[in-house]
C-alpha positions in Angstrom: -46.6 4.9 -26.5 -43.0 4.0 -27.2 -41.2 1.9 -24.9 -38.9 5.3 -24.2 -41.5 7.6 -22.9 -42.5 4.2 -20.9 -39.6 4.3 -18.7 -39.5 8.1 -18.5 -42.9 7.8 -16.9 -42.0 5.1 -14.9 -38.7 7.1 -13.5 -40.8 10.3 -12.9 -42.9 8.3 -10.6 -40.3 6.5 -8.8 -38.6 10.3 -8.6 -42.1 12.0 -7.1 -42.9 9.1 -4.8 -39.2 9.0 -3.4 -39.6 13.4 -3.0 -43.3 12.5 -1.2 -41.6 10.3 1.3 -38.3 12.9 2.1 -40.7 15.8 2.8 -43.6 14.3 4.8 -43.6 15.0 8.7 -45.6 12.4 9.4 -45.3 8.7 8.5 -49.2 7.4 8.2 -49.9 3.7 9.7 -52.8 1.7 8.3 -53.6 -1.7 6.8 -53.4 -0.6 3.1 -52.7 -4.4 2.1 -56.0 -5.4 3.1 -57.9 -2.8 2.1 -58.8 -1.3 5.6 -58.3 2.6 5.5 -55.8 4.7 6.5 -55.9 6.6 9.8 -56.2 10.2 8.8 -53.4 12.5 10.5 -53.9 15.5 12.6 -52.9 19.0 11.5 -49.4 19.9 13.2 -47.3 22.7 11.7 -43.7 23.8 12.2 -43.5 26.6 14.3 -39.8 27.3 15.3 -36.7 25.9 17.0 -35.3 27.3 20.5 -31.4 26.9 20.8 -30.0 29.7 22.4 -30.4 33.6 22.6 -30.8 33.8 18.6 -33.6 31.9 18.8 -35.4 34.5 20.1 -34.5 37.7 17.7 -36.0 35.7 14.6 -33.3 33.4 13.8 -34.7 30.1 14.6 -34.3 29.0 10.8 -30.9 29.3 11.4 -30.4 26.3 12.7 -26.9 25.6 12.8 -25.7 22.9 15.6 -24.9 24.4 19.3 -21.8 22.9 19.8 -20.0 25.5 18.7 -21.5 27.4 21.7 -21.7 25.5 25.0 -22.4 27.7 27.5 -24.7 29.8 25.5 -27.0 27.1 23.5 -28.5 23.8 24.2 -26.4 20.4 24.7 -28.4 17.6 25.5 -32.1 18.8 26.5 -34.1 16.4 28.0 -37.2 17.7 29.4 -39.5 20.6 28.6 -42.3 22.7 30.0 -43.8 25.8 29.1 -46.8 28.5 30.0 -47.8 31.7 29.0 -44.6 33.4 27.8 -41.8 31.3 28.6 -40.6 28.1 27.7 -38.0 26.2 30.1 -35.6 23.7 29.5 -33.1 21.1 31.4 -30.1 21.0 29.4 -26.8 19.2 30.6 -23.4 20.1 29.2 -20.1 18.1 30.5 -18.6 20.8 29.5 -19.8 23.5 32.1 -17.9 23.6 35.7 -19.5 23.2 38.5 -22.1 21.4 37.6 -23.4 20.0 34.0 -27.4 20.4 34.9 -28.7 24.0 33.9 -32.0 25.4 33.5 -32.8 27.9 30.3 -35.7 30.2 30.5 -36.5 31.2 26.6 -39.1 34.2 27.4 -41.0 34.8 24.6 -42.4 38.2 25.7 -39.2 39.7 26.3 -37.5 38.1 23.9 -34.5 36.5 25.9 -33.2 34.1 27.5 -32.1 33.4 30.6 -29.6 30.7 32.2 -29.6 29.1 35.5 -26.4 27.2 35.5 -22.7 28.0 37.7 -21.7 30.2 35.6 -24.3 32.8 35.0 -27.0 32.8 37.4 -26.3 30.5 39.7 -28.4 27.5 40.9 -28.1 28.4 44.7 -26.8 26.1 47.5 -27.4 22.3 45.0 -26.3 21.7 42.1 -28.1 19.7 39.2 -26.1 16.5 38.2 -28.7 14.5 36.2 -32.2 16.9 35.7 -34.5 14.6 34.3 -37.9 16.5 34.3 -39.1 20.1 35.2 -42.4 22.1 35.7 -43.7 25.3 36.8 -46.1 25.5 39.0 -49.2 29.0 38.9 -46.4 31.2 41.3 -43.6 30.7 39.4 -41.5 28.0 41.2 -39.3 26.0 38.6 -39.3 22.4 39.8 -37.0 20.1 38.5 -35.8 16.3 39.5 -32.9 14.9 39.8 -32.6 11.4 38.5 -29.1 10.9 40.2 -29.2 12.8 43.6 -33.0 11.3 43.9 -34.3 14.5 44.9 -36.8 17.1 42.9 -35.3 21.1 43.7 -37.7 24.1 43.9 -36.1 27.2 42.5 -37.5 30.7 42.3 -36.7 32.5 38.6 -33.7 33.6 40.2 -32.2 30.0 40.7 -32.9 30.9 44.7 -33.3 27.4 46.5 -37.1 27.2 48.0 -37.9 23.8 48.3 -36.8 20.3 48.5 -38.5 16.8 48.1 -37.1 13.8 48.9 -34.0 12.4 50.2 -31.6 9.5 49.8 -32.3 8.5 53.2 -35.6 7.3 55.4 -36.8 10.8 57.1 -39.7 10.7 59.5 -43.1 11.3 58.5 -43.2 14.7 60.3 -41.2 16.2 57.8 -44.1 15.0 55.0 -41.7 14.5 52.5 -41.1 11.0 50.2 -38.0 9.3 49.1 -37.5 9.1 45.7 -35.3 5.9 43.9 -35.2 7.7 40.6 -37.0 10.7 39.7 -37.9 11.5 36.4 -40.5 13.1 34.3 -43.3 15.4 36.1 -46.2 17.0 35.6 -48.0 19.9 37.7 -51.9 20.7 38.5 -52.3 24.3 39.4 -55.8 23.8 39.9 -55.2 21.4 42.8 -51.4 22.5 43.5 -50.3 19.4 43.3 -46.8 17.8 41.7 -47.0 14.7 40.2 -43.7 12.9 39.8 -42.6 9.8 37.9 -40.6 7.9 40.4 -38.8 5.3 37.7 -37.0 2.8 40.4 -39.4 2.8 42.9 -42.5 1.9 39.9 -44.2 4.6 41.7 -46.2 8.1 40.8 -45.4 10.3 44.0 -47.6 13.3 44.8 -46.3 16.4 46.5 -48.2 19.9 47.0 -46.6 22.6 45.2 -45.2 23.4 49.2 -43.7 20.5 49.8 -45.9 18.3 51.4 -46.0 14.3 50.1 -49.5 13.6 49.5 -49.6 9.9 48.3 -48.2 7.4 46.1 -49.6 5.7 43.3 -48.7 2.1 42.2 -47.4 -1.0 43.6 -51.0 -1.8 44.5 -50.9 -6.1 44.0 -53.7 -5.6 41.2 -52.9 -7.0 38.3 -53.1 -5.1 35.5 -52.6 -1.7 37.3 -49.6 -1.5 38.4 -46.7 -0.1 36.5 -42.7 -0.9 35.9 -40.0 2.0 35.3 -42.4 4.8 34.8 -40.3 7.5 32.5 -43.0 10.2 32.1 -45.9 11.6 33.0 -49.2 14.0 31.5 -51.9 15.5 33.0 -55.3 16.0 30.3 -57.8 18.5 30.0 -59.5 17.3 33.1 -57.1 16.3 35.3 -56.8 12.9 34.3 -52.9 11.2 34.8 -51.3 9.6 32.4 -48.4 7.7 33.0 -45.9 6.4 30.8 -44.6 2.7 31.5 -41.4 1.6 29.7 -40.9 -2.0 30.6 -44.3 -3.4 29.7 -44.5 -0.3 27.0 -47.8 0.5 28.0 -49.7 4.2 29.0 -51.8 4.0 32.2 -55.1 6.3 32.9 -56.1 6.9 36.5 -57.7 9.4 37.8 -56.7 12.7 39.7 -56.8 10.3 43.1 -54.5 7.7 41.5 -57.8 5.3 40.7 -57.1 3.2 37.6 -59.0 3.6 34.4 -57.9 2.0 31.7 -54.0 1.2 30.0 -53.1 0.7 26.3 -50.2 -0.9 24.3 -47.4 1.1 22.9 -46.9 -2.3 21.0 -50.1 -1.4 18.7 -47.3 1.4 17.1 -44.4 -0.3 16.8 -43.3 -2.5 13.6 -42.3 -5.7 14.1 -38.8 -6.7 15.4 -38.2 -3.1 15.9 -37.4 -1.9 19.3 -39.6 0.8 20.9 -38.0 3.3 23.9 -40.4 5.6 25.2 -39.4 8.6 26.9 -41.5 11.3 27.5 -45.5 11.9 27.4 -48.1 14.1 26.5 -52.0 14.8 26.0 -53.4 17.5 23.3 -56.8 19.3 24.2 -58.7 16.9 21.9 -57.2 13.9 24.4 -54.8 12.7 22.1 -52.0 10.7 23.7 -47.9 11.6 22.0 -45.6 9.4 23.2 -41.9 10.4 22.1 -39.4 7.3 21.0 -36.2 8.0 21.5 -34.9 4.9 19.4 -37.0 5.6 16.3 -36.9 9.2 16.5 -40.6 9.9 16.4 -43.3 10.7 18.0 -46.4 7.9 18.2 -50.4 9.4 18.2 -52.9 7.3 19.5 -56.6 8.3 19.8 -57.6 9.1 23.8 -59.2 5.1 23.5 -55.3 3.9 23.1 -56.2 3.5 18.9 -53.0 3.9 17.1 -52.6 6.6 14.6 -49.8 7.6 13.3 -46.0 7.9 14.0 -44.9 11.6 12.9 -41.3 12.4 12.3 -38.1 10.8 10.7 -34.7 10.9 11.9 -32.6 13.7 10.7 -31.7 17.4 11.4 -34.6 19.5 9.3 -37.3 21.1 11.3 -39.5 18.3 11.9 -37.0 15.9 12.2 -35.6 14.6 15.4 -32.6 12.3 17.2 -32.9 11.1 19.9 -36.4 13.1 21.2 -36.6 13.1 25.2 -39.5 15.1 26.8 -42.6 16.4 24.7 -44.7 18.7 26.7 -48.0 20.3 25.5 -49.2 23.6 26.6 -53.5 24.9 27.0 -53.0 26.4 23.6 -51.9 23.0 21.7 -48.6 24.1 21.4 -46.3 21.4 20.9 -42.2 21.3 22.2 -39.9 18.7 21.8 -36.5 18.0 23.7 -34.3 17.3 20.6 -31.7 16.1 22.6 -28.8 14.9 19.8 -30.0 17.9 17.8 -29.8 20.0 21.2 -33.0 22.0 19.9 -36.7 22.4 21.5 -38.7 21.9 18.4 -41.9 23.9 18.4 -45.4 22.9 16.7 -48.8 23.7 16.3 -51.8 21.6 16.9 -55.4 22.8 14.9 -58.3 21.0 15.4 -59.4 19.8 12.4 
């Protein structure tokens, strides 16, 4: 073989590996220096991208940037939950008088969307400064917390005020409610109406009933090894398990339904050395896989339900399947996957299938 067709061969390689890298979604981790095999990835597929109104008519390929549209399309979303037909979203925009926080509503059945903000429907009697994290609980109550005011709001569809936990201040205990420091991400357990919520500041997992009522409080229990600093996030599995999301010691914490501890893994096992890690949001597929989302890497991080690393899917950028700056992941009984694509102000939407 000439030494020409030589270096053709060699730049076609270079060319194909180069095109393999670009247009993978996922970014396999293993040990391929010393032979050991390579985790095998899990089957996640592109599904579509929620924005604004278009997104619902059959335009979510379209995927031009929001900013041209602030108070009709996604600024900065930062948490996610969804159920049966809807998918909601907190979404701040400076830009929006009186207040920046605002709840979407994509409905997937109707195909629409609807806005809960002070211009449109308007978020009755509080307004959101900083929302942080938001679930629906089995009657339709949209709960969301509010990192800034330290309180978690309960609205109906409608943006009508129904409930509200916590307070700045010390209340009695006949009220039932806790304070919060920080509130943050959430999760909800309509099988036990119960709210769980990530209390950051106060390195606390507070648990309400889906009335109001402040159940208990897990963490700060003097045992080493248990207790957790700046929880961000927090996930609920198949059976009820809680996983909680800590983002000093990067670790994820398993306890059960009742707060007891079970076991707590290393988000260090993911990350390359020298390479910072922040973890912001949580999540737990039907198979018990744990997703953390990194908000510094723009990825998301798998790890087998035993805390064994598996793969970090995603790359920055702004293609489907890429993120910046991903906030809240939330993953629904169907192994639907969203994504808060905050700096892309998108919800990315993927599939899970069991291989």
């Amino acid at each position: 073989m000439s030494s020409a067709m030589k270096k053709i061969q060699v730049v076609l390689l270079i060319l194909i590996a180069g095109m393999l890298t670009v247009s993978g979604c996922a970014m396999i981790a293993g040990k391929e220096d010393d032979g050991a095999p390579l985790q095998p990835s899990l089957n996640i597929s592109f599904v579509e991208t929620l924005r604004n109104a278009k997104s619902l008519q059959g335009e979510s390929y379209r995927d031009a940037s929001g900013a041209t549209d602030p108070a009709g399309s996604l600024q900065h979303p930062g948490s996610v939950y969804a159920d049966q037909f809807r998918v909601y979203v907190v979404d701040t925009s400076p830009s929006i008088l009186p207040s920046p926080g605002r709840i979407f509503i994509f409905d997937r059945g109707d195909r629409k969307l609807t806005k809960l903000d002070g211009t449109s429907s308007p978020l009755d009697e509080v307004k959101l400064l900083a929302p942080a994290g938001i679930v629906v609980d089995a009657v339709g109550t949209i709960y969301v917390s509010d990192a800034q005011q330290g309180r978690v709001f309960g609205y109906d569809g409608n943006g009508k005020l129904l409930w509200l936990l916590g307070r700045a201040t010390a209340i009695t205990s006949k009220q039932g409610l806790g304070d919060f420091a920080s509130p943050a991400g959430m999760a909800v357990d309509n099988s036990k109406n119960r709210i769980y919520v990530a209390d950051k500041h106060a390195h606390q997992v507070k648990v309400f009933s889906n009335m109001g009522s402040h159940l208990f409080d897990i963490g700060n229990s003097g045992k080493a090894g248990e207790d957790f600093k700046f929880p961000e996030a927090v996930a609920l599995d198949q059976v009820g398990n809680i996983h909680v999301l800590d983002t000093q010691r990067l670790r994820v914490f398993t306890l059960t339904a009742e707060g007891g501890f079970l076991r707590s893994f290393s988000l260090k096992n993911a990350a390359t050395p020298g390479v910072s890690v922040r973890p912001k949001g949580i999540a737990i597929d039907s198979d018990g896989h744990v997703y953390v989302v990194d908000a510094v890497n723009n990825n998301v991080l798998i790890f087998n339900p035993d805390g064994t690393f598996l793969y970090a899917w995603g790359r920055t950028g702004t293609l489907p399947g890429d993120f910046w700056t991903p906030t809240g992941i939330f993953i629904d009984s169907h192994d639907v996957i969203y994504v808060a694509d905050q700096t892309n102000s998108r919800v990315q939407v993927f599939q899970y299938t069991k291989q």
